[in-house]
Every structure is written in structure tokens, then in C-alpha cells.
C-alpha positions as CSV (number, residue, x, y, z in Angstrom):
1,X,0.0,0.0,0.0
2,X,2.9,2.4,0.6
3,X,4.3,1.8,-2.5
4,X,1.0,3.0,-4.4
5,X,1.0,6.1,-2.0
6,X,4.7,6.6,-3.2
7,X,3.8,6.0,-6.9
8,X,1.0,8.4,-7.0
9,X,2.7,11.3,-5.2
10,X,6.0,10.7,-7.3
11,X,3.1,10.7,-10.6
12,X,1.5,14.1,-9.0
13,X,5.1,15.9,-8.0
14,X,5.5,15.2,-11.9
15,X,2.0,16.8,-12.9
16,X,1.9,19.7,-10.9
17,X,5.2,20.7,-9.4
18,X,8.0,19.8,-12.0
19,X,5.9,20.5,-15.1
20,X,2.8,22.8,-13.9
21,X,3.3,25.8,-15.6
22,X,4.2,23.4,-19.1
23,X,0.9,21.1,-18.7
24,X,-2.6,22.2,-19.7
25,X,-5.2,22.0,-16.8
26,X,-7.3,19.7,-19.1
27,X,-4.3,17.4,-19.4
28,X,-3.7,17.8,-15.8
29,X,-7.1,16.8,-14.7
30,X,-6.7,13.3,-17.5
31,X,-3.7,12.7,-15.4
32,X,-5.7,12.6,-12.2
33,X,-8.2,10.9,-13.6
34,X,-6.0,7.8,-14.7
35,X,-4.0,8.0,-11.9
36,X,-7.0,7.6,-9.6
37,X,-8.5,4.7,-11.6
38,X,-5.8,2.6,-11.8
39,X,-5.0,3.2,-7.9
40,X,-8.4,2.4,-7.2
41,X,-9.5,-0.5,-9.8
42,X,-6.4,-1.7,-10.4
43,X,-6.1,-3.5,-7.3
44,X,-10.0,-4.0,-7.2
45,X,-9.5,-6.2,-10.3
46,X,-6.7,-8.0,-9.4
47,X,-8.4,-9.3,-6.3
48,X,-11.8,-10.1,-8.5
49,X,-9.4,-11.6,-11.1
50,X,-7.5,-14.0,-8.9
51,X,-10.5,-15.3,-7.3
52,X,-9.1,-14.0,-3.6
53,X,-12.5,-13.3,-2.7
54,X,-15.1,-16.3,-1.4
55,X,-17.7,-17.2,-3.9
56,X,-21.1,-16.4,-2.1
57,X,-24.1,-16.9,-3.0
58,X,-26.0,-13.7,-4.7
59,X,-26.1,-11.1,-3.2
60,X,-22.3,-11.1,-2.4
61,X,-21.9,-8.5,-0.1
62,X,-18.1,-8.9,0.4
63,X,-17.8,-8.2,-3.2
64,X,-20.5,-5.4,-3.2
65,X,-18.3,-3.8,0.1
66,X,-15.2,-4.0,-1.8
67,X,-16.8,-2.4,-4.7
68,X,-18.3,0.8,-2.6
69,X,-14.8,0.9,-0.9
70,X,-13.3,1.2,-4.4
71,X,-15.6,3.5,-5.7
72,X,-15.4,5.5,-2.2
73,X,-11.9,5.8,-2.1
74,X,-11.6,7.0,-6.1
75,X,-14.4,9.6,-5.8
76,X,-11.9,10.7,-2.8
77,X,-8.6,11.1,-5.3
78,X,-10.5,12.6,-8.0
79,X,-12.7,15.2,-5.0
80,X,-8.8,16.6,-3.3
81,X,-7.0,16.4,-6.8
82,X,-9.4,18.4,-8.2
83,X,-9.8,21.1,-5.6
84,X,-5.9,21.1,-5.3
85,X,-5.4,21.3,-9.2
86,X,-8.5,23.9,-9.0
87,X,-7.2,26.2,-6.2
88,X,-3.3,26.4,-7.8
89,X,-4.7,27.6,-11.6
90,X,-7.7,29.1,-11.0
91,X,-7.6,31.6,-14.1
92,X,-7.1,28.3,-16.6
93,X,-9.5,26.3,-14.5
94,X,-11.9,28.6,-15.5
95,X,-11.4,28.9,-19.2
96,X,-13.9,28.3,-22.0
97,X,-12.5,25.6,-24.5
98,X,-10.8,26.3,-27.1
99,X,-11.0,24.7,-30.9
100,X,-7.7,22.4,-29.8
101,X,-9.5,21.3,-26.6
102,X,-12.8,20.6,-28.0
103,X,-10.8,18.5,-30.7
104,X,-9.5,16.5,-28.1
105,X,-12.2,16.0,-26.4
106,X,-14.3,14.5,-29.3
107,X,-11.4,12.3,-30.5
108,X,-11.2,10.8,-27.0
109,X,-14.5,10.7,-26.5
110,X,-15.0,9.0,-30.4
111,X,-12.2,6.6,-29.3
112,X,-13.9,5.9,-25.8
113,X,-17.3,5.4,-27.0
114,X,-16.1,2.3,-29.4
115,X,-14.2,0.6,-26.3
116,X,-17.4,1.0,-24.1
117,X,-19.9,-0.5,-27.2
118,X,-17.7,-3.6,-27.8
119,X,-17.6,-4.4,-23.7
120,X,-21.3,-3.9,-23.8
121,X,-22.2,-6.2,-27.0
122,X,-20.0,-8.4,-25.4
123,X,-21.4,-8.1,-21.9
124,X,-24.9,-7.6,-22.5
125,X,-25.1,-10.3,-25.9
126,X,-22.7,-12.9,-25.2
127,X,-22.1,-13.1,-21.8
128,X,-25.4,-13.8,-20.5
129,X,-25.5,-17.5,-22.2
130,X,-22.4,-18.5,-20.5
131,X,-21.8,-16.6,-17.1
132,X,-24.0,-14.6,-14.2
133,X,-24.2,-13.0,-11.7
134,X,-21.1,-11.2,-10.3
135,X,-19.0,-11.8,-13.8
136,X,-21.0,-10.3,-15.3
137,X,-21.2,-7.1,-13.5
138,X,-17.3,-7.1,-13.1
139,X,-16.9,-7.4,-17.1
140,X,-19.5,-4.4,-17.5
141,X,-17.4,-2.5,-15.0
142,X,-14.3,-3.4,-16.0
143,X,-15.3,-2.0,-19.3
144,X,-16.3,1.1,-17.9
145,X,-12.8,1.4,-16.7
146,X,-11.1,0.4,-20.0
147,X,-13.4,3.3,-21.5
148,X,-12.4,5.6,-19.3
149,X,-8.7,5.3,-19.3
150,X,-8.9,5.4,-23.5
151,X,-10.6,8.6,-22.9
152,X,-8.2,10.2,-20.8
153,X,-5.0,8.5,-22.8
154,X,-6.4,10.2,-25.9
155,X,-6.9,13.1,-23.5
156,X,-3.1,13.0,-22.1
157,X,-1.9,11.6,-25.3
158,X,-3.2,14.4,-27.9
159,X,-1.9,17.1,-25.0
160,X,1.6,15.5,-24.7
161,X,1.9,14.9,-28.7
162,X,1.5,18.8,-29.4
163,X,3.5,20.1,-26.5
């Protein structure tokens, strides 16, 4: 668990200190946002993944608890980062998109949208003839995840490619 602490404050001393007057606040904001995700679902799928949990019957409220924790603790990263990333560039925090953001954002969002249709075909056609319950809800949310972290690695990508 230290280690991940160390990781992300070494990945935000990047972000904000050594580069922040360099780095976009849009692209500072992607970098939270994938920074929190995989600190939060990372480990959430690795558990799920290895089968470390019990199998319970439905409803499986161990897995449903370590869920909210995950969830909890994500909406936590993303609430202080973006306060803290808010409070030191207010002025840029507040500006309108421009033609190069709004660019961005409909790539990654383009790019995003065709991740999250091929996890749902797959999770709401296929799936339900060979799995339930709780595999199926962690393949829908793990495909969540995988949409979001295209999104914001278009996001940081696009940024980082015209710098």
C-alpha cells in the first residue's frame, strides 16, 4: 500500500510541481483521472481476477463492500485532486474551450465510446449465455474502466503529442 502512496505522489510531483506551468489543466485533470483509476480499480480487479474473494451466493456482499470501498476511495482522489489542481490555476481552471480542446475532447471521447460499445455487445449479448451474476457485473465494470482510461489516454496523449 505504501508503494502505491509513493507511486502516486512521485506521478502528481510530476504533474503539478516539475511541469505545472508546461501542462494544460485539461491534461492535468486526465492525469488525475488515470492516476486515480488505476490506484483504485487496479487493485480492485486484481483481487476479483485471482478469485481471492469467497464465492457467495448472490447477493455477495463482500464483493458489493469492496466495490463501494473502491468507488469510495476513487471519488476521494478525484474530489482533493481536483480542488488542489483547481485552487493552484484558478484563471485556466476557469477557461472556455478552445478549438484544440474541443478537438480533443471529441477524439477521446470517439475513441472511448467504441471501447465501451464492444464491452457492452459483449457483456450484454454474449455473456449472458455463458456466465452470471457477479462476472458479469465485473466485465460491465471493468469495461467502464477500460473506456475511461482510453478517454483520458487520448486526453493525455493528444496534449503530450503537441506540446
Amino acid at each position: 500500500m505504501l508503494r502505491i502512496i509513493d507511486i502516486m505522489f512521485a506521478i502528481v510531483y510530476i504533474v503539478v510541481v516539475d511541469g505545472g506551468t508546461k501542462m494544460p489543466y485539461r491534461e492535468k485533470t486526465a492525469w488525475l483521472s488515470l492516476l486515480a483509476m488505476v490506484v483504485t480499480f487496479g487493485p480492485y480487479f486484481a483481487l476479483v481476477a485471482t478469485r481471492a474473494l469467497p464465492s457467495e451466493p448472490s447477493p455477495n456482499l463482500r464483493q458489493l463492500g469492496l466495490f463501494a470501498v473502491t468507488a469510495i476511495v476513487e471519488m476521494l482522489i478525484l474530489g482533493v485532486g481536483h480542488l488542489y489542481l483547481r485552487h493552484r490555476s484558478t484563471q485556466e481552471a476557469r477557461m472556455p474551450l478552445d478549438e484544440r480542446d474541443q478537438v480533443i475532447m471529441r477524439r477521446s471521447l470517439s475513441s472511448a465510446y467504441y471501447v465501451l460499445i464492444a464491452g457492452m455487445i459483449l457483456v450484454g449479448c454474449v455473456m449472458p449465455f455463458n456466465s452470471s451474476g457477479w462476472s458479469i457485473i465485473n466485465a460491465a465494470l471493468f469495461m467502464i474502466i477500460a473506456a475511461e482510461v482510453v478517454h483520458y489516454g487520448v486526453v493525455v496523449f493528444s496534449y503530450r503529442r503537441q506540446a
